[in-house]
C-alpha positions in Angstrom: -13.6 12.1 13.4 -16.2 10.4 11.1 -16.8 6.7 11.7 -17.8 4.5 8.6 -18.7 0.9 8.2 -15.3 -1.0 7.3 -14.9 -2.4 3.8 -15.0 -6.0 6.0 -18.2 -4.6 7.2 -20.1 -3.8 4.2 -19.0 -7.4 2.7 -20.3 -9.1 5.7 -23.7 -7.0 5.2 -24.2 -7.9 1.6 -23.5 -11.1 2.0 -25.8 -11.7 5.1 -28.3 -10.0 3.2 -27.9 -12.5 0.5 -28.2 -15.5 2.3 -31.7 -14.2 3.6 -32.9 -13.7 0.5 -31.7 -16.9 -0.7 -34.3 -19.5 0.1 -37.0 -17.6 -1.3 -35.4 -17.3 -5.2 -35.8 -19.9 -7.9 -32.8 -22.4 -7.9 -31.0 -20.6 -10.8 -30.7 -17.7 -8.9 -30.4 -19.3 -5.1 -27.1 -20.3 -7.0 -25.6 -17.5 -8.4 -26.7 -15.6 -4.8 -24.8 -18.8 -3.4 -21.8 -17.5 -5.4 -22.0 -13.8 -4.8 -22.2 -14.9 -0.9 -19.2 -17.1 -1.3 -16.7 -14.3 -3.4 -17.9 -11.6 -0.5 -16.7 -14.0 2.2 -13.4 -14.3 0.0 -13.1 -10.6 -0.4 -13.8 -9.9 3.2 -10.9 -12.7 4.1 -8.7 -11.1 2.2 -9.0 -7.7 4.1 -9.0 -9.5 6.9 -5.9 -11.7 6.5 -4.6 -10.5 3.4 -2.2 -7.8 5.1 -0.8 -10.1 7.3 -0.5 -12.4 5.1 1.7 -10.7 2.9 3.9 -9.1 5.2 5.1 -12.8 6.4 5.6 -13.9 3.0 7.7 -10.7 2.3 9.6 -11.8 5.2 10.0 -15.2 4.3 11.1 -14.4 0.9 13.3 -11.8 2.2 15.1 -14.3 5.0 15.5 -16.5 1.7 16.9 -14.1 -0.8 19.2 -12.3 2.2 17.8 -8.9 1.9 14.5 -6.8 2.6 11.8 -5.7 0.2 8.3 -4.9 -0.8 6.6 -8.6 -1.4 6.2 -7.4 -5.2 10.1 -6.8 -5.5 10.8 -10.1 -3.6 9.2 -12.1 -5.7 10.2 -10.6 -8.8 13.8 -11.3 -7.4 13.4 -14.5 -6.3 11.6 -15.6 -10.2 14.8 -14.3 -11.8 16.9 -15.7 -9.4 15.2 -19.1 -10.2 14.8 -18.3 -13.7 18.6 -17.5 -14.0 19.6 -21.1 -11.6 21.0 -18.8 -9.1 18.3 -20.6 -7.1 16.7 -24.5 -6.9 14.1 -26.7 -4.9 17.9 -27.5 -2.7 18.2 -23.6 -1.7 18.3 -23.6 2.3 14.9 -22.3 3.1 13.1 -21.9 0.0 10.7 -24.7 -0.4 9.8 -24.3 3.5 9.1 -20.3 2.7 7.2 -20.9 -0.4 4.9 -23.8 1.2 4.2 -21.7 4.3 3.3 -18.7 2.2 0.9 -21.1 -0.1 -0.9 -22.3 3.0 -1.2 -18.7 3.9 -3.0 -17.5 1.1 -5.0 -21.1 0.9 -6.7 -19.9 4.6 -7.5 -17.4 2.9 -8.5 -18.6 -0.8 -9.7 -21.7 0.4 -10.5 -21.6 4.1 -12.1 -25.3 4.0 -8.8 -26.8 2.2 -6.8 -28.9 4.5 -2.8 -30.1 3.5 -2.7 -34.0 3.6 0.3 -32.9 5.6 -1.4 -31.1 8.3 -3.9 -33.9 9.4 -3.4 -37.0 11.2 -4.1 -40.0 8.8 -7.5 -40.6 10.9 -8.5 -37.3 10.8 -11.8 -37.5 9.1 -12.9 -35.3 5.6 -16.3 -35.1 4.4 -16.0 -38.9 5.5 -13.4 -39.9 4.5 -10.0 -40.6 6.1 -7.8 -37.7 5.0 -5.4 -40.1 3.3 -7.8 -41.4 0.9 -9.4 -37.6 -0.5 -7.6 -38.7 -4.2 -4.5 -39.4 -6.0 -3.2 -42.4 -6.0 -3.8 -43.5 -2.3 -7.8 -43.2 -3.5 -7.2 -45.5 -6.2 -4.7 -47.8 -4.1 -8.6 -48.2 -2.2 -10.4 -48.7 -4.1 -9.2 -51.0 -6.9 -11.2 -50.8 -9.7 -9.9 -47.4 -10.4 -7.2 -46.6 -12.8 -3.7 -46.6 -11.1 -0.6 -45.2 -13.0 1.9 -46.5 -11.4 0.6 -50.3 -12.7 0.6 -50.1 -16.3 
């Protein structure tokens, strides 16, 4: 049997050769090594998590729509469904399905992205209290901003 390196492998290799070679370029190109590291580490999420990933959204989407599938078929189902008001937001199970499959591919899209939903209001982000990241509950703090709901 021949052994390779994984395709998870080679993405971690590239990109750990990138960040050693990244201090020593000029700031233009320190950035876009910056980049190529961070759509590796995206790539290499993505066959890491991606599989599993999917296979619980197809199940999801399956428990929703009462029958099994490929993920593809699924959710081409479930968008005509919706588009044809067989389906809504009030459709037992739906909303819950389709947020947990978001937050799936968010770990993997976005590993640093955290739900205000999933944090305890003193949980602390980039210093801030995770209730106060933006929206209107930033502006609601700090006054001078703009605040929609006012005017």
């Amino acid at each position: 049997m021949i052994s390779h390196p994984k395709a998870c492998e080679l993405t971690q290799a590239v990109a750990g050769w990138i960040e050693q070679i990244r201090p020593g370029l000029d700031p233009r190109n320190a950035f876009l090594a910056r980049v190529a590291a961070n759509a590796l580490a995206a790539v290499t999420r993505e066959l890491q998590q991606g599989p599993q990933a999917k296979a619980a959204a197809a199940r999801r989407l399956g428990e929703v729509l009462g029958r099994v599938g490929s993920y593809e078929d699924l959710t081409q189902d479930l968008c005509a469904r919706l588009a044809a008001g067989e389906m809504d937001a009030a459709t037992p199970g739906l909303l819950a399905a389709l947020k947990a499959n978001a937050l799936d591919q968010l770990a993997i899209d976005q590993p640093t992205y955290r739900h205000e939903g999933l944090l305890s209001p003193d949980t602390s982000v980039r210093g801030e209290r995770a209730g106060l990241r933006g929206g209107w509950a930033s502006r609601r703090a700090h006054p001078g901003r703009h605040d929609p709901r006012t005017t």
